[in-house]
C-alpha positions as CSV (number, residue, x, y, z in Angstrom):
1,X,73.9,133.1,26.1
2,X,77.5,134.0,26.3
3,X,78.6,137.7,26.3
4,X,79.9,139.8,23.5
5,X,83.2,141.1,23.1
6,X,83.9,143.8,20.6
7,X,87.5,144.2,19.5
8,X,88.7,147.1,18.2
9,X,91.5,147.2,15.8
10,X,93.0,151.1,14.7
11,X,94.5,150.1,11.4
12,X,97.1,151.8,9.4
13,X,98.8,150.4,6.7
14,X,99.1,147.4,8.7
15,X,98.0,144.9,5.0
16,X,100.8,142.5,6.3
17,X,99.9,141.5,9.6
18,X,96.1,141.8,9.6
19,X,95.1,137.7,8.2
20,X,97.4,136.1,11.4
21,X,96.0,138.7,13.8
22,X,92.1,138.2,12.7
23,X,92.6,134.6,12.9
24,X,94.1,134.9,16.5
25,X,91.8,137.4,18.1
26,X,89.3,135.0,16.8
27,X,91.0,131.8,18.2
28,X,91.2,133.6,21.3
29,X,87.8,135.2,21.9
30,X,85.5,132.7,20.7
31,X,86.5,130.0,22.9
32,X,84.7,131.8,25.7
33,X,82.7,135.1,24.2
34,X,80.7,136.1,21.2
35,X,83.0,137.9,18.9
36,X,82.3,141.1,17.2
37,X,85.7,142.3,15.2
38,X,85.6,146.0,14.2
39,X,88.8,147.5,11.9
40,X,88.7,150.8,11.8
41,X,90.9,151.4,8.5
42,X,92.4,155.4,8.5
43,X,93.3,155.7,5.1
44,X,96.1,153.4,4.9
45,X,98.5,153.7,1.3
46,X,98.8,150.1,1.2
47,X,96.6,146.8,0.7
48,X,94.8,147.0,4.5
49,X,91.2,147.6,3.1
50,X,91.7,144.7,0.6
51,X,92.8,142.7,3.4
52,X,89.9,143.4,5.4
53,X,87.6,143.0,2.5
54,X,88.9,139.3,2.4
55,X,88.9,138.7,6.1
56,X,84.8,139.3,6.2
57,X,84.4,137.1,3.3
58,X,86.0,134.0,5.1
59,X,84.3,135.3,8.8
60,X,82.1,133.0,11.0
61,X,81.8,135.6,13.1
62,X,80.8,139.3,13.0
63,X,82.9,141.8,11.5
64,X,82.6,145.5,11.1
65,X,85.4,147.7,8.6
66,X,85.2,150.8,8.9
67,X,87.2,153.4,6.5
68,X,87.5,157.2,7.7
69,X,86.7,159.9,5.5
70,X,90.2,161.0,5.9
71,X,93.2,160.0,8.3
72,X,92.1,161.1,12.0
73,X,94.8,159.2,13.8
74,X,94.9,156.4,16.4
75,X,93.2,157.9,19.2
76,X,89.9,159.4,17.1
77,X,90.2,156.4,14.8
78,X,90.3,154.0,18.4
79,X,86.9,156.1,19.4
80,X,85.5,155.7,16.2
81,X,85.7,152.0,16.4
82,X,84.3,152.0,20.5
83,X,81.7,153.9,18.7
84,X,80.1,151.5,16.5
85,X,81.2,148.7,18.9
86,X,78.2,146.6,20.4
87,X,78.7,144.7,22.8
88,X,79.1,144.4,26.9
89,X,82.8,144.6,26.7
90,X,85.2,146.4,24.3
91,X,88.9,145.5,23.6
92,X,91.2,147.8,22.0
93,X,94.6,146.7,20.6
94,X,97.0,147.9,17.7
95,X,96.9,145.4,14.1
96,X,100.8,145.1,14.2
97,X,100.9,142.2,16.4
98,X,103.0,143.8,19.0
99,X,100.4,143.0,21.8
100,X,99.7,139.9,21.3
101,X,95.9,138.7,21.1
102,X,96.2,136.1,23.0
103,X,96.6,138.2,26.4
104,X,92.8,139.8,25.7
105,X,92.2,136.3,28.1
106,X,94.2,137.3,30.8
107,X,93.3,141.3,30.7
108,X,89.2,139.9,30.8
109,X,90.1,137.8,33.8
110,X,91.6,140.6,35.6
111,X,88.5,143.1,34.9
112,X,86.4,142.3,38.5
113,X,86.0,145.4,40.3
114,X,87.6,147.9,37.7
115,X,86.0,149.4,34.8
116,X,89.0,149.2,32.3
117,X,92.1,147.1,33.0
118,X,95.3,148.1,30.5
119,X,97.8,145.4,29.1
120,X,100.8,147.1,31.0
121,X,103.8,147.2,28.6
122,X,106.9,145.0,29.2
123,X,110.1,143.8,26.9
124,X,112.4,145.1,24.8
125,X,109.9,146.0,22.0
126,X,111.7,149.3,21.1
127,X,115.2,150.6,20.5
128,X,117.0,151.7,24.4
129,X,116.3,155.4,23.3
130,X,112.2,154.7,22.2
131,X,112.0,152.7,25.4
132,X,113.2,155.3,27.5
133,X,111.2,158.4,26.1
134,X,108.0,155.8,25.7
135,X,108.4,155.1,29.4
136,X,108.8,159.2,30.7
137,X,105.9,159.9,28.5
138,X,103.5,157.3,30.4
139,X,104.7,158.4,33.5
140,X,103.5,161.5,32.4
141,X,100.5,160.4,30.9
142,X,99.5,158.6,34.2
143,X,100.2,161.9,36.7
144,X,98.4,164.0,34.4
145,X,95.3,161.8,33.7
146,X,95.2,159.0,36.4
147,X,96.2,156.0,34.0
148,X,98.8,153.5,35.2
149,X,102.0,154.4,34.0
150,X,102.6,151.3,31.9
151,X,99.4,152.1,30.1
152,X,99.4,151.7,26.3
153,X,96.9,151.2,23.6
154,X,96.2,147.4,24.4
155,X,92.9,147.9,27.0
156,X,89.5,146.4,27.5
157,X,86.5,148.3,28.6
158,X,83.0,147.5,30.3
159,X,80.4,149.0,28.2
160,X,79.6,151.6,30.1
161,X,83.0,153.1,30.3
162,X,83.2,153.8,27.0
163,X,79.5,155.9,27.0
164,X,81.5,157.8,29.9
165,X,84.8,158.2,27.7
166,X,82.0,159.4,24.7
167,X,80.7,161.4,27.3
168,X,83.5,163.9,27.7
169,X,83.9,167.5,27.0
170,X,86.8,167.8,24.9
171,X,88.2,168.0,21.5
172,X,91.0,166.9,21.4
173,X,91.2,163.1,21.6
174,X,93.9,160.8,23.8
175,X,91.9,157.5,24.0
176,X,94.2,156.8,27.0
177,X,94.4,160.0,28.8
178,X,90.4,160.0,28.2
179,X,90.3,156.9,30.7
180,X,91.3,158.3,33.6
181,X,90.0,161.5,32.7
182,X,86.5,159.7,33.0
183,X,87.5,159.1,36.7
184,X,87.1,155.4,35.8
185,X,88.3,152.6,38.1
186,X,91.3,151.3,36.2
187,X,94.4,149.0,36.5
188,X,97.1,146.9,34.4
189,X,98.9,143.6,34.2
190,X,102.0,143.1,33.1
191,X,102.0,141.9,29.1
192,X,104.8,141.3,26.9
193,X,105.3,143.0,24.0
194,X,106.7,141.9,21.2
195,X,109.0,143.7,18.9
196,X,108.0,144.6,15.5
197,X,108.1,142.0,12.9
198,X,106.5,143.8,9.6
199,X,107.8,147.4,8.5
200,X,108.1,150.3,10.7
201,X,106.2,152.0,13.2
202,X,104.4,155.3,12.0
203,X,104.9,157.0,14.8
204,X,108.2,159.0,13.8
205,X,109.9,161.3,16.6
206,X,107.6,164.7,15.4
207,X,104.2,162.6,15.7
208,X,105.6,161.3,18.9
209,X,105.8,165.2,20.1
210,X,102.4,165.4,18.6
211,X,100.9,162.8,20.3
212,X,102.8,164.2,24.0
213,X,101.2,167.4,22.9
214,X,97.4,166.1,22.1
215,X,97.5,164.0,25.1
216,X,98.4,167.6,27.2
217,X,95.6,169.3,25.4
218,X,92.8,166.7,26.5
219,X,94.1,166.5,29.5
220,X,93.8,170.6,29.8
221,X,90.8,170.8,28.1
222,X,88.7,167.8,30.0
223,X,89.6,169.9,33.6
224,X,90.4,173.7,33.2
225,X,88.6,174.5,30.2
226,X,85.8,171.9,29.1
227,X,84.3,172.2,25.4
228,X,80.9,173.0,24.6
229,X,80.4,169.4,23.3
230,X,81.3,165.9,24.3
231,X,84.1,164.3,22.0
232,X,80.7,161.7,20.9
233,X,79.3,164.7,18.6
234,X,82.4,164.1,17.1
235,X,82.9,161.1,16.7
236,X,79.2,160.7,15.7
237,X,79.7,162.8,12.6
238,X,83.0,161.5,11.8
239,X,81.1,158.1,11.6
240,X,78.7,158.6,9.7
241,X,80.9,160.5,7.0
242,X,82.9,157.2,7.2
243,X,82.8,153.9,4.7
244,X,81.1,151.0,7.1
245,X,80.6,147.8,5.8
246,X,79.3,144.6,8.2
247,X,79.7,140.9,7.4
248,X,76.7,140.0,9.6
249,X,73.2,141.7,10.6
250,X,74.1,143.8,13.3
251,X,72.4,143.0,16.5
252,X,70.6,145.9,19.1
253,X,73.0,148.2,20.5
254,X,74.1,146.8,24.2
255,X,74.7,150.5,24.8
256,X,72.5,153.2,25.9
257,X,74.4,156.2,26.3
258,X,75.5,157.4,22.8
259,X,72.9,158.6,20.4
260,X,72.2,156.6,17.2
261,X,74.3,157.1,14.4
């Protein structure tokens, strides 16, 4: 019996871009691996849940859409989605087809010995002055939290990494940051990114500070002032206020850490 992989696509207002990208991850993944495909759709204003809606219809292979009761962002909506995910690995990229799908193969084949392995980011993907403040604010991210500094949102996971990620005291999610927080063995390869082909990236210059800001916070809160709670209580009750929706009979739960939902 071959393994599963879950992929887990954040989705916002990404309508455009999510057929090509289903039908690559899928290309990719079941060659080798039993795929599961989770969208986790954070109340986008355009077409994305439609899309989705059409994608399980045509699916062979298992496919779980999510919608959040309201828009939590990448990082919760990222955990949400690791959440519900089932099987012995997890992989994580954005729907926009900047990372490209096709490199989940290479980041899989790099994962012996290390818990989580990150598609380091290379290319000209951004304008010079994006580049620039994306690349100080990994640096930052990876002295703070233990990350590689190329580290983005294009990462797989062993199972059990993501019950320790669920497993953390804080409130304040940075799906990234969390990583290293978790003291897991991690590392990256090099992986092109590709510049954006469909609309624009919803990460203006203010959420940019927010994000820098949130990713601070976790990392404050994880070691000088833990919560009360793990970030799973969380993400527990933001799931089940969510809309889930599966295109197959789901399977038992590979994990063992995280309580039901």
């Amino acid at each position: 019996m071959t393994e599963t992989i879950s992929v887990v696509v954040p989705v916002f207002n990404n309508g455009a871009t999510l057929a090509e990208l289903a039908d690559r991850i899928r290309r990719t993944v079941e060659s080798s691996w039993t795929l599961e495909l989770i969208f986790v759709e954070d109340c986008s204003t355009d077409n994305s849940w439609d899309v989705i809606d059409d994608i399980m219809r045509d699916a062979a292979a298992r496919v779980v859409a999510i919608r959040t009761p309201h828009n939590l962002g990448q990082h919760a909506a990222i955990l949400v989605g690791l959440r519900h995910a089932r099987g012995a690995w997890c992989a994580v990229l954005d729907a926009d087809l900047q990372d490209s799908p096709e490199a989940i193969t290479a980041l899989m084949a790099a994962v012996d010995g290390y818990d989580a392995v990150f598609a380091g980011r290379r290319g000209r993907h951004e304008p010079t002055v994006r580049l620039l403040t994306g690349h100080l604010y990994r640096l930052l991210l990876g002295v703070l939290s233990g990350v590689p500094s190329d580290a983005g949102t294009f990462f797989v996971l062993r199972r059990e990494a993501v019950d320790r990620i669920l497993a953390l005291p804080v409130t304040n999610p940075s799906a990234i940051a969390m990583i290293g927080l978790a003291r897991l063995r991690a590392r990256s390869i090099p992986v092109q990114r590709e510049p954006r082909r469909v609309g624009r990236s919803a990460y203006g210059n203010r959420l940019r500070l927010r994000l820098a800001w949130r990713m601070l916070s976790c990392v404050i809160e994880c070691r000088f002032r833990p919560a009360p709670r793990a970030i799973g209580v969380t993400i527990n009750a933001l799931s089940a206020a969510a809309t889930v929706r599966e295109s197959a009979p789901a399977g038992p739960a590979v994990h063992s850490g995280a309580a039901p939902l």
